[in-house]
Residue, then its C-alpha position, 0 to 999 in steps of 0.5 A: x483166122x487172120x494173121x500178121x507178124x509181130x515185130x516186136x513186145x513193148x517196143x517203139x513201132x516202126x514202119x508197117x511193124x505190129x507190136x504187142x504192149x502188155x507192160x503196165x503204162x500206156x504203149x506211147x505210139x505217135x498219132x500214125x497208126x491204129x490200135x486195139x485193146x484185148x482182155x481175155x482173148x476179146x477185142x475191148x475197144x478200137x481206133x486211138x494211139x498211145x491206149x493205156x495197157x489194160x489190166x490183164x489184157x494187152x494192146x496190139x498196135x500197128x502201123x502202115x501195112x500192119x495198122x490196115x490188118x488191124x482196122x479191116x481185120x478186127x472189130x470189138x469183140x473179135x476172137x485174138x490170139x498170139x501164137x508162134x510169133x504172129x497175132x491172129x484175129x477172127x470175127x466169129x458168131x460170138x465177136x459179131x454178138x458182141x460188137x451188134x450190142x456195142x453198137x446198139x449202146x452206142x446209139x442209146x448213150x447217145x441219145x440219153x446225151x442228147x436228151x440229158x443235155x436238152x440238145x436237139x436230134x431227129x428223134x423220129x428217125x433215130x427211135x425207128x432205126x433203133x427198134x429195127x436195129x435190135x429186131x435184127x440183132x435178135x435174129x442174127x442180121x448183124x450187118x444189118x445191125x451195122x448199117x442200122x446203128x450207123x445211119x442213126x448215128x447220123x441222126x443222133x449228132x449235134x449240129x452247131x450253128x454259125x461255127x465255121x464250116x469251111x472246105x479247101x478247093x483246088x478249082x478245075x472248073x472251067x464255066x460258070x455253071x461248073x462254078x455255080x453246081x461246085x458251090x450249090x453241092x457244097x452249100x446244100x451239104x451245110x459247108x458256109x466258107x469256101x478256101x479257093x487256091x489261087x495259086x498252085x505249084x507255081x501256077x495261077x489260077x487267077x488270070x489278074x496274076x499272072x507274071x513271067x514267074x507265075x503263068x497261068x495254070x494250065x486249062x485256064x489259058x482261054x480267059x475264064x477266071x474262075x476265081x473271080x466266078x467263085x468270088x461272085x457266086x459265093x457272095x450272092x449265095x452268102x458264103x465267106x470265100x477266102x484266098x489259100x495263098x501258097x507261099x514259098x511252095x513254089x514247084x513240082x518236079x516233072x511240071x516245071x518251075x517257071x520261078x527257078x528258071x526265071x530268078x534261079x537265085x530265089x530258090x532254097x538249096x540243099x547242101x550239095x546244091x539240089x533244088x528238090x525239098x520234102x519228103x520225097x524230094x520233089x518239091x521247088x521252094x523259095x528261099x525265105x532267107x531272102x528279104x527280097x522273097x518275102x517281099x515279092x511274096x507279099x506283093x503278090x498277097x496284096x495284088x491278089x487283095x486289089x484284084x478280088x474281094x476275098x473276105x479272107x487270107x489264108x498263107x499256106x507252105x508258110x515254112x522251109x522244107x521238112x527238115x529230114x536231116x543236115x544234108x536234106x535241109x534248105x539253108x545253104x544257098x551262098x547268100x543265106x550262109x554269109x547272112x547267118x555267119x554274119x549274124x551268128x559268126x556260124x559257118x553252117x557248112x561246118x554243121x554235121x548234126x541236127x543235135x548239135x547247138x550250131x543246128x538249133x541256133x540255125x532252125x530258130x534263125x530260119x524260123x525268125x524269116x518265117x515269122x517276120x514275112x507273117x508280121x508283115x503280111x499281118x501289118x498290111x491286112x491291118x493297113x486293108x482294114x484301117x481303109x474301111x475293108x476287113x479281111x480275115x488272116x489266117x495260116x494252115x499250120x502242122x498241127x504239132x507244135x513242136x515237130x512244126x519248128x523242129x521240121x518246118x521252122x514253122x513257129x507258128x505259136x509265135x504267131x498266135x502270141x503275138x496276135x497276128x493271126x484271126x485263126x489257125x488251121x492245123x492241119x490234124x490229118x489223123x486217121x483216128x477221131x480221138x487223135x485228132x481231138x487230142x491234138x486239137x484239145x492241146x493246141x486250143x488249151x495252150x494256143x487258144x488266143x486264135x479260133x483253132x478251125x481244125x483242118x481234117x482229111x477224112x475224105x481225102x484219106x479214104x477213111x469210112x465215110x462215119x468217120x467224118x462225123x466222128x471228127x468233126x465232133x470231136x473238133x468241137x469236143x476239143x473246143x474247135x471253133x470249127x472245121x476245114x475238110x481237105x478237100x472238095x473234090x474228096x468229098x463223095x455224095x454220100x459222105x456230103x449226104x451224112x453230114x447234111x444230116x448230122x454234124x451240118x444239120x442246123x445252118 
């Protein structure tokens, strides 16, 4: 048997902690781990966060290190035991009995959907790897089993067409053929908008904008721009390509940042006057405070427009820093104090506490810049329009809307109330399919005014290439109009391949 430590029952799970909920209720974990229900000794179901207690069973949650133990250790029906302060599991004969037939109903529930529904598969393929996926099991070849009933779960998908399919590209390409085998490859796999970085820590990838703040990436020195090749190529092939404009993200720690060294008082500070932001302090933002911030920002927006003919916009880092507390929070540049105590009569240097009133009058103030730079940003699109040429609007978002203005001052369902935005992209990277579907599920019953196209990261995540599949589908199942996956250059052959035959399967 496997073994891992126990941290704790019926506790809140912290860092690579394993904790054992046998208390009646669900267990309340966030989305950032893994889980597994046990009854009588067996694993009854895997994957999903905050799981309801079984009756006469318990669940075994995990996060970090300890979620890693629980998805490579355990399967349903795996043998589990708690003994002596740790939780040990092992896959025996009978575990693998069962989790074979597990996945045999699976793809026999799947086709009785299909079929109940009157919904398109490829039947031929599917009946063929069913029969030979029971053969196996009844001989005791259950990895056989395994990669039977995972090939036809391919199969068995529902493909939609016409939903949006779209991918985000950091572009490296540096000819028109590099160019031209990128968007083929994505094209082949059923991918039909294709999100093109112009802008990237502080760099450009469009060689039409290019300022002393803004060089040109490096790579890209010779003269080619690829995102004027992506643009045409895309357009002759039929594929909507949209500009992912970073906003106030302006810089990384060890690559420079020609933007701080060229308007020094642009940029966000902390309190003690540091310029690094985030979660690791590395990161160089502009300060949004600044009227004239947004407004060079959104010049630089409408140069970008001039110069190429994107079908869409889409403002990405369209926040503050993560907010990990008063002393690593931006905000307290000199002129964004003598705004706010104008505004409020608050001395933000007399802030100690994220709890506190003054703090919450703070983050709504700095979420106000934010949404003010989007109204403008959205009034000159309509302006685009009004002149015969329509451009989409849309912003990668946190995908909690809470924690969005709680750590971003990222008000973003401001944004969709108001009318601003054609669509979001929520960012709902989690590693479980049910998760994500219950984020999405929640943002597109309370904030359905925009298409929720849900951005996922199953690839670049290095999640098991089935899980793909499984959250696009339950994108859709949550009333998605769509899915973006971060990022093309994460995406293997196979996991293109499975998608070309599943989920993408109709154009």
């Amino acid at each position: 048997m496997k073994t891992y430590p126990i941290s704790g029952f019926n506790k809140a799970r912290g860092a690579d902690e394993l904790v054992i909920y046998d208390r009646e209720g669900s267990t309340g974990t966030n989305n950032y781990g893994v889980e597994a229900c046990v009854v009588n000794g067996r694993v009854i179901r895997m994957g999903k966060n905050n799981n309801t207690v079984p009756a006469g069973g318990y669940v075994v949650s995990g996060h970090g290190k300890a979620a890693r133990f629980i998805a490579e250790t355990l399967c349903i029906g795996a043998k589990a035991v708690i003994e002596d302060g740790a939780f040990s599991a092992e896959t025996d004969e009978e575990a693998l009995r069962i989790n074979a037939d597990a996945r045999i109903q699976t793809i026999i529930d799947r086709i009785k959907e299909r079929e109940s529904n009157n919904e398109e598969y490829d039947k031929a393929n599917t009946e063929k790897l069913l029969c030979e996926a029971k053969s196996a099991a009844e001989k005791g070849e259950y990895d056989r089993v395994a990669a039977l009933t995972e090939e036809a779960y391919y199969y068995t998908a529902k493909s939609v067409a016409g939903e949006v399919r779209a991918v985000w590209h950091r572009p490296h390409e540096k000819s028109e053929a590099e160019v031209l085998a990128t968007v083929e490859k994505l094209e082949d796999a059923g991918f039909n908008l294709i999100l093109i970085e112009t802008n990237y820590e502080g760099y450009a990838n469009a060689q039409k904008c290019v300022h002393d703040f803004l060089p040109i990436r490096k790579g890209y020195e010779n003269g080619f721009d690829v995102i004027e090749c992506y643009i045409r190529i895309c357009k002759q092939k039929g594929i909507k390509i949209h500009c992912w404009f970073e906003d106030f993200f302006y810089g990384v720690e060890g690559h420079g940042c020609p933007m701080a060294e060229v308007h020094p008082e642009w940029m966000a500070k902390r309190k003690d006057g540091g310029l690094l932001h985030d979660a690791y302090d590395t990161f160089y933002f502009l300060n949004p405070a600044l009227p004239e911030v947004r407004q060079l920002l959104l010049s630089l927006c409408k140069e970008i427009l001039d110069n190429y003919d994107f079908d869409g916009l889409q403002l990405d880092y369209i926040r503050y820093p993560v907010i990990r507390g008063v002393d690593r929070s931006a905000g307290f540049e000199e002129q964004t104090k003598e705004m706010f105590l104008a505004d409020t009569g608050i001395d933000i240097d007399g802030i100690e506490s994220t709890d506190s009133e003054e703090w919450k009058k703070f983050l709504s103030w700095r979420a106000e810049k934010i949404s003010s730079y989007v109204e403008s940003v959205r009034e000159m699109i309509l302006e685009y329009r009004e002149n015969g040429r329509y451009i989409e609007l849309s912003t990668a978002v946190f995908g909690d809307p809470i924690e969005a203005v709680n750590l971003k001052c990222q008000n973003w369902q401001y944004w969709v109330k108001q009318g601003w935005l054609d669509a979001i992209y929520p960012m709902a990277y989690l590693n479980d399919a049910e998760d994500v579907g219950n984020e999405v599920g929640y943002m597109v019953k309370n904030y359905g005014e925009a298409p929720n196209i849900s951005g996922i990261s199953p690839m670049y995540s290095h999640l098991p290439v089935i899980e793909s599949t499984k959250q696009v589908e339950q994108c859709r199942k949550a009333g998605a109009k769509g899915v973006a996956f971060f990022c093309a250059d994460s995406c293997t052959d196979v996991q293109l391949e499975k998608l070309k035959i599943g989920v993408f399967r109709n154009k």
